[in-house]
N, C-alpha and C positions, 0 to 999 in steps of 0.2 A: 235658484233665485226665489225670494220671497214674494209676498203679495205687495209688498213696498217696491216702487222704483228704487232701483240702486244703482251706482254707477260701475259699471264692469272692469273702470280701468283702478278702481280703489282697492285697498287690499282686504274687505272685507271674504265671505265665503261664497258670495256670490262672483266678484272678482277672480277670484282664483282660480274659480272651479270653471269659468268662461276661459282664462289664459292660458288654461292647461288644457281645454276644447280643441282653442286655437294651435297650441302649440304642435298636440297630434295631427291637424292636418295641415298644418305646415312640414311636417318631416315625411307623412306619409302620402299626403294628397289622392284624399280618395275620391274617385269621380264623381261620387255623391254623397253631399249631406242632409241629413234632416234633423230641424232641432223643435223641440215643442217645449212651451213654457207660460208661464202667467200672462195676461196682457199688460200690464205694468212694465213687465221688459222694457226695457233701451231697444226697440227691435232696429230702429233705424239707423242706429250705432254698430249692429250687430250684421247689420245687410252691407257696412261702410266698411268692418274689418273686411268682411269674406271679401269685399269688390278688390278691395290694396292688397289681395294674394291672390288677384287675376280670378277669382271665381264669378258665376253670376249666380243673382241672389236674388228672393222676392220671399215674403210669408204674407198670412193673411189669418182672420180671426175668423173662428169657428165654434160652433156648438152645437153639441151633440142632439138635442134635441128637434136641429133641420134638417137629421140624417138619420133617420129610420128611429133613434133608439131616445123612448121617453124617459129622459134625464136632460135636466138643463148640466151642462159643463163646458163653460167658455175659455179656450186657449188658443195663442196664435202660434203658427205652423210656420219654417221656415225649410225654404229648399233652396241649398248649394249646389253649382255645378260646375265643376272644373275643367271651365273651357269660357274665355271673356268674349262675354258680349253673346251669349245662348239665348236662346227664344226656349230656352225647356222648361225654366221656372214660372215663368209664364204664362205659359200650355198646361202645365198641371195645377195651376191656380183656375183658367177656364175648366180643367177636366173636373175639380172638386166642385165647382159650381154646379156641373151636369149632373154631379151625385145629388145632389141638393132635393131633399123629399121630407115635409116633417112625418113627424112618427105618428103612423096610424093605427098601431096597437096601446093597449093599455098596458101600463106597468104589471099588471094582476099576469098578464099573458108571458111574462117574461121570469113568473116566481113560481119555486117548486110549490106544489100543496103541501095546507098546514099541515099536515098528518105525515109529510114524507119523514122519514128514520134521518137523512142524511141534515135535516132541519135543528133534531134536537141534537144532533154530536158535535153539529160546527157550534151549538149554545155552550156546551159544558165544552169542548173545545175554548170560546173565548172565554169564561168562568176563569179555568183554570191559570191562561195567562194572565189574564185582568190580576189574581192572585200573587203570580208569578211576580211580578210586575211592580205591587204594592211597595215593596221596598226601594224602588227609584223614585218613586213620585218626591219624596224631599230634596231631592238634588234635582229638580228639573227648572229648568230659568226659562220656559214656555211662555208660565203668566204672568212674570215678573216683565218681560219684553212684552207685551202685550196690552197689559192691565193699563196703561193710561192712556192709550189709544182707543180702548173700549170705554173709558172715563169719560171721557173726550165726546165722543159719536152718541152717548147715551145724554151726556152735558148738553151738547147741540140741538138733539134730536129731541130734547126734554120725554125722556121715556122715562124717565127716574131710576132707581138703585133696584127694585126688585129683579129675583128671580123666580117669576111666578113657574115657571115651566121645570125647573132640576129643584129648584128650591137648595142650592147648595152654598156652603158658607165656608168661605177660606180660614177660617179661624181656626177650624179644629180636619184638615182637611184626609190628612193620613190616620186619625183617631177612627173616623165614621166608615174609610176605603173599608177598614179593617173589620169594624162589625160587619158591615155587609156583607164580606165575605164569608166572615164565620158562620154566621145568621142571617139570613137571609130574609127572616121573619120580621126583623128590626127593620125592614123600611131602607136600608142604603142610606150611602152620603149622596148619592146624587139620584134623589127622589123622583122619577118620572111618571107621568099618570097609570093606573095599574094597566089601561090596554099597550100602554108602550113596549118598549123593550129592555128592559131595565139592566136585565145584563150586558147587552150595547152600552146600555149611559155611563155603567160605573165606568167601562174599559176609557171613556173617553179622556181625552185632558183639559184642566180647567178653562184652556179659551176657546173649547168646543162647548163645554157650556155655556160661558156665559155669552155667545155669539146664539147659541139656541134661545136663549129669553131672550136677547136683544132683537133677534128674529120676530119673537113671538110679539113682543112688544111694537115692534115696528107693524105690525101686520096690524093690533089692534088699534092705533091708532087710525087705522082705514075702515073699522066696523069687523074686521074678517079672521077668526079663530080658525088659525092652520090646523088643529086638532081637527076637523073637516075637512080639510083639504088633502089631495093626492101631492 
């Protein structure tokens, strides 16, 4: 499932990829399921199939940053159990509560140092696929599905058209992937401040970009340059 509600009983990839869930635990019925996904989800639709095959069912919405580890990442959790009317999904909705701790280390304590060997081989590791790679980006329907929706949020939110933050421009999009690759000294198509990570930015795809200015944009409209920020 996407970050859009979608309806599970339509035959979209979100749909099918739920009926064919279902369908292995109808033939199989395994004492336990756990499912994790966007909060968007239909969760309440999805607690209604499992009850109409005698399971009981509860999830609940979490993020990772109230459990030890500093990263925000919000998804909701679902737990099936094959046996009507359990007090078990239940019980383990209180037992995640009891884990419940936010993160008292910093990100820095959780990253190899600069200087470690295994730093620069995962860089020229993603180099190389980023490379690998260049030859799909014309066929990708990513930001084609995307692109009015971030129209849209930037229309609303009056942040206007720039991308002060990749500085990247759909026009010539596979033309720039390509210098950058060869040349590295040319700057890239997807231009990010020199302390950044700029072999990260090229590997990305266009609505990770432009979701990063829109980021950034949003943020200055509050006084506050994430380029400062953890």
């Amino acid at each position: 499932m996407n970050n859009e509600k979608q309806d599970i009983d339509a035959e979209g990839e979100s749909g099918r990829t739920f009926r064919g869930m279902m369908a292995w635990v109808t033939n199989h019925r395994p004492p336990l399921v756990i499912l994790e996904n966007v909060c968007g989800a239909p969760w309440d639709k999805v607690q209604r199939y499992f009850e109409m095959k005698s399971y009981s069912a509860a999830y609940m919405r979490v993020d990772t940053k109230n459990f030890y580890v500093p990263h925000t990442r919000t998804r909701v959790y679902l737990m099936a159990v094959d046996q009507k009317k359990s007090d078990l999904p239940e019980d383990w909705k209180d037992l995640i509560k009891k884990l419940y701790r936010p993160a008292s280390s910093t990100l820095d304590a959780f990253l190899l140092p600069t200087d470690d060997p295994r730093i620069h081989q995962a860089r020229e590791k993603l180099v190389q696929e980023s490379f690998g790679g260049l030859d799909r980006r014309t066929g990708r329907t990513d930001w084609g599905r995307c692109e009015s929706r971030h129209q849209r949020a930037r229309l609303e939110e009056e942040l206007g058209a720039k991308r002060p933050l990749t500085g990247w421009d759909e026009g010539e999009l596979y033309l720039y992937c390509v210098i950058y690759m060869l040349n590295k000294s040319a700057g890239g198509y997807c231009s990010l401040p020199d302390f950044a990570w700029n072999d990260w930015g090229v590997a990305q795809v266009e609505r990770v970009w432009d979701l990063m200015d829109i980021s950034l944009l949003r943020a200055a409209k509050e006084g506050v340059d994430p380029a400062y920020k953890t």
